[in-house]
N, C-alpha and C positions, 0 to 999 in steps of 0.2 A: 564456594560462593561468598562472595563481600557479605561486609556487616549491613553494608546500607542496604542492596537487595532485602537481606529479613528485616530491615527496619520497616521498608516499603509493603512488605508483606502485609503487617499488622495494619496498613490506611488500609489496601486493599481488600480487608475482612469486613470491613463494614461497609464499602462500597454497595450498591444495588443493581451496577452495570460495570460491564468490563468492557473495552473495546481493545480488539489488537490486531497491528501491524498482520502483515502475513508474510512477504518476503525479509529472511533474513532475522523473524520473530518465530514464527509457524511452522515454520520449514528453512530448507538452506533455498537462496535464492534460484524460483524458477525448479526448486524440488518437489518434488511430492511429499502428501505429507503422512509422516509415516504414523505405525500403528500404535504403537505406543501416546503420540500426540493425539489421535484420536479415539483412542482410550479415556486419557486425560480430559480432554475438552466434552465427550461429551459425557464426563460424571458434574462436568462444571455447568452444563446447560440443564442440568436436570434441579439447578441452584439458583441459576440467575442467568438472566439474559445476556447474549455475549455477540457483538459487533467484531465482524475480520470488516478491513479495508488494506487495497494495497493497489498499486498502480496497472496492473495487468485487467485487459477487458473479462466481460463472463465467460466468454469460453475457458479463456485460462481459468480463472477460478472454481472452474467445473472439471476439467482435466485436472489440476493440482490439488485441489483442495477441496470440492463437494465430492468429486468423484473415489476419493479416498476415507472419507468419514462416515465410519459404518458406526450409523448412528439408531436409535430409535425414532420413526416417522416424530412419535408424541414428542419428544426434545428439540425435533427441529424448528417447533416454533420460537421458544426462546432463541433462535439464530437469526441473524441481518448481516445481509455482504453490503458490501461497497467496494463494486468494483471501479479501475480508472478514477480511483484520488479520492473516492466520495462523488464523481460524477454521475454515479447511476446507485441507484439501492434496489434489491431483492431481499422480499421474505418470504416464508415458506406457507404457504395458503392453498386449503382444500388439496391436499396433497402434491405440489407443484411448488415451483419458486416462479414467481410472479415479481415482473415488474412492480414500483411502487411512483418512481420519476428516474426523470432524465434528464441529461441536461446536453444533448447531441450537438454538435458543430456543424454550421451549414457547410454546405460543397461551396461558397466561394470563402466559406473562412479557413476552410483546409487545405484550398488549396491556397493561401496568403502564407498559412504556418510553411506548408510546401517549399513555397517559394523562397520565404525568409531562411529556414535551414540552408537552400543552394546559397544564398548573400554570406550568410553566417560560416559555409563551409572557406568562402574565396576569403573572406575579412580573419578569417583566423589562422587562414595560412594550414586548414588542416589537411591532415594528412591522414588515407584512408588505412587500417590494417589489411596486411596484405590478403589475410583469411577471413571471411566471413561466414557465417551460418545462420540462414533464413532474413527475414528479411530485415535491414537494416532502419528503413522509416515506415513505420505501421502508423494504421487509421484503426485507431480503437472506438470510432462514431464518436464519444465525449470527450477524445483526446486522441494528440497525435503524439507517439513515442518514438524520439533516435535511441536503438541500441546500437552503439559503436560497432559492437562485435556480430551484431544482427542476434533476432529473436531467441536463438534456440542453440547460443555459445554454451559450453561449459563452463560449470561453476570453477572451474581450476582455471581458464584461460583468462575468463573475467575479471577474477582475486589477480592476474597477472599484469593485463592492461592496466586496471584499475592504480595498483601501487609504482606501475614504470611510464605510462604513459598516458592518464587522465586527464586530456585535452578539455574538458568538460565546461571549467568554471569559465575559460575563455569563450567561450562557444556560446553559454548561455549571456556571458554578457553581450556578444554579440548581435544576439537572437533578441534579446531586452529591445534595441536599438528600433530593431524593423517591427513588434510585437509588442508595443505599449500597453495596449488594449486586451492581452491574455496572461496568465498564469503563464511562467516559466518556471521552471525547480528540474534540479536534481534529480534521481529516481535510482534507487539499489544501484549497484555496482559500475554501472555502463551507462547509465539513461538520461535524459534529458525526457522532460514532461513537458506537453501545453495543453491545458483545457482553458474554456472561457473566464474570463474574469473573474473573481473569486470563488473560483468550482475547484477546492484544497481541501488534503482531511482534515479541516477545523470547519468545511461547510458541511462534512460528513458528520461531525458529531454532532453540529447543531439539527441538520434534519431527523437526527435519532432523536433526540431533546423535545424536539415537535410532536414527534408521531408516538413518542412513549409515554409523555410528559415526567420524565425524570429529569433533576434540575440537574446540570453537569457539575455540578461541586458533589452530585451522589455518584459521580462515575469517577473512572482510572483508563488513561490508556498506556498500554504498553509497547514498547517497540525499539529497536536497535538503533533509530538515528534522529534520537531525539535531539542532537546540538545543535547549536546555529549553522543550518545550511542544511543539514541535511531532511530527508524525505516527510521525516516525523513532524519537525519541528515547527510545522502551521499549526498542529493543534496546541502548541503553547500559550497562544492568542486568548484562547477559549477561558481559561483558567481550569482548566480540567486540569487534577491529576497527572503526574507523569509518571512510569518507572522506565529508566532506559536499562534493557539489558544487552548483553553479548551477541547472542544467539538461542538455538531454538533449544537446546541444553539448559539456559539459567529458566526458559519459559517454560519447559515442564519443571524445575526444581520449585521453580515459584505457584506452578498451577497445584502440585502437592503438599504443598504447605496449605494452599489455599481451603484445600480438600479436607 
C-alpha cells in the first residue's frame, strides 16, 4: 500500500461521514460484494454513517450490494445509497429502505437520450462488439446507461474492451452535441451515463449535506476514478475530501486502519 494512502488515512479519522464509490471501490465491477467487505463496512457503520453511490439502479444495488451485507437491522441506519449517480437516495426506515427523492426522466426525455445514442452511434462511425450480454442501452428511470458489452459482460471481457477498444470518449463527445441540456460522463469500465442536468455524485453528496446537516469539509469520499474524466471526479467540485484508491483491496486495507 502507498505512503499517500496512510497519509490519507489519518484525514479520514477525523472525518464524521464517509461516502464511497461502489463499482471498482466496493466490489470488482458489477461484483458482488463479498464477505469480508461486509464484515469490514459494517464494524464502520456501527462508528459513523457511510454513503455507497455508484451508477447502477436499485435493483442492482440490491442484488450486489444490499443483498450481500449481512448486517445488523440497528447499523443499517447509519447507511444511505445512491443509486444511478446520486439520482435517487434510499435510507433504511422502520425496517425497510425507503425512498427519500428522485430525480426520474420523463418518457420524451428518454426517448431524445434514445435517439441521440442511434445519431451518436452513425457520427462516430461505431462499431458494435460482435458479443453481447443483456441489454446494451438500459432505462435506469433517472438515467439511461450504454454498456458496450451489454449489462451483465464479464469483468475479464470488459478490462479487455476497455484497454483495446474504448470507443467511449468519442461517443460521449458525440452525444454532448444532440444532449446539451443532460449530464453526459463516463461510467466504470464500458459505460456512458445521462441523467438530467446536474443530477452527478457531487449532487449526491450535497443532498447528504442537506438531510444530515454535515458540512462536507467533515466528510471523505473514496473511490477508484477519481481523475479528470473519470466517474468519481464530479465530486471534486464539492470540495469534499478525496482518497483515490486501486480497488476494493486498498478499500478494505484503508477501512482497517480506520477501525
Amino acid at each position: 500500500m502507498t505512503h499517500q494512502l496512510n497519509e490519507k488515512i489519518a484525514i479520514l479519522s477525523v472525518k464524521k461521514l464517509l461516502v464511497f464509490d461502489l463499482d471498482g471501490t466496493l466490489t470488482a465491477s458489477k461484483h458482488n460484494l463479498d464477505e469480508e467487505m461486509s464484515f469490514l463496512l459494517c464494524k464502520l457503520l456501527g462508528k459513523i454513517p457511510v454513503v455507497v453511490i455508484g451508477g447502477g439502479n436499485y435493483p442492482q444495488f440490491k442484488k450486489q450490494f444490499l443483498g450481500y451485507l449481512k448486517c445488523p437491522k440497528d447499523k443499517l441506519k447509519n447507511l444511505f445509497i445512491l443509486p444511478t449517480s446520486g439520482g435517487r437516495m434510499y435510507a433504511y426506515t422502520k425496517g425497510r429502505w425507503c425512498l427519500l427523492y428522485e430525480n426520474t426522466l420523463t418518457i420524451k426525455e428518454k426517448e431524445k437520450i434514445t435517439n441521440s445514442f442511434r445519431k451518436a452511434f452513425q457520427d462516430a462511425k461505431y462499431i458494435e462488439p460482435k458479443k453481447t450480454y443483456g441489454k446494451v442501452l438500459e432505462d435506469r428511470e433517472s438515467q439511461i446507461t450504454f454498456s458496450a458489452l451489454g449489462q451483465k459482460a464479464p469483468l475479464s471481457a470488459k478490462e479487455k474492451w476497455n484497454q483495446e477498444q474504448d470507443a467511449r470518449p468519442k461517443l460521449k463527445k458525440a452525444l454532448k452535441k444532440y444532449l446539451p441540456e443532460f449530464e453526459v460522463r463516463l461510467g466504470g469500465l464500458t459505460s456512458i451515463d445521462v441523467t438530467k442536468k446536474g443530477i452527478d455524485k457531487a449532487y449526491g453528496v450535497r443532498q447528504i449535506q442537506k438531510l444530515l446537516s454535515i458540512p462536507i469539509k467533515e466528510m471523505a469520499y473514496v473511490g477508484d476514478a477519481l481523475y479528470k474524466g473519470g466517474n468519481d471526479f464530479a465530486v471534486v467540485k464539492t470540495g469534499i475530501n478525496t482518497v483515490q484508491i486501486v480497488d476494493a483491496e486498498e478499500t478494505k486495507y484503508l477501512i482497517k486502519k480506520l477501525l
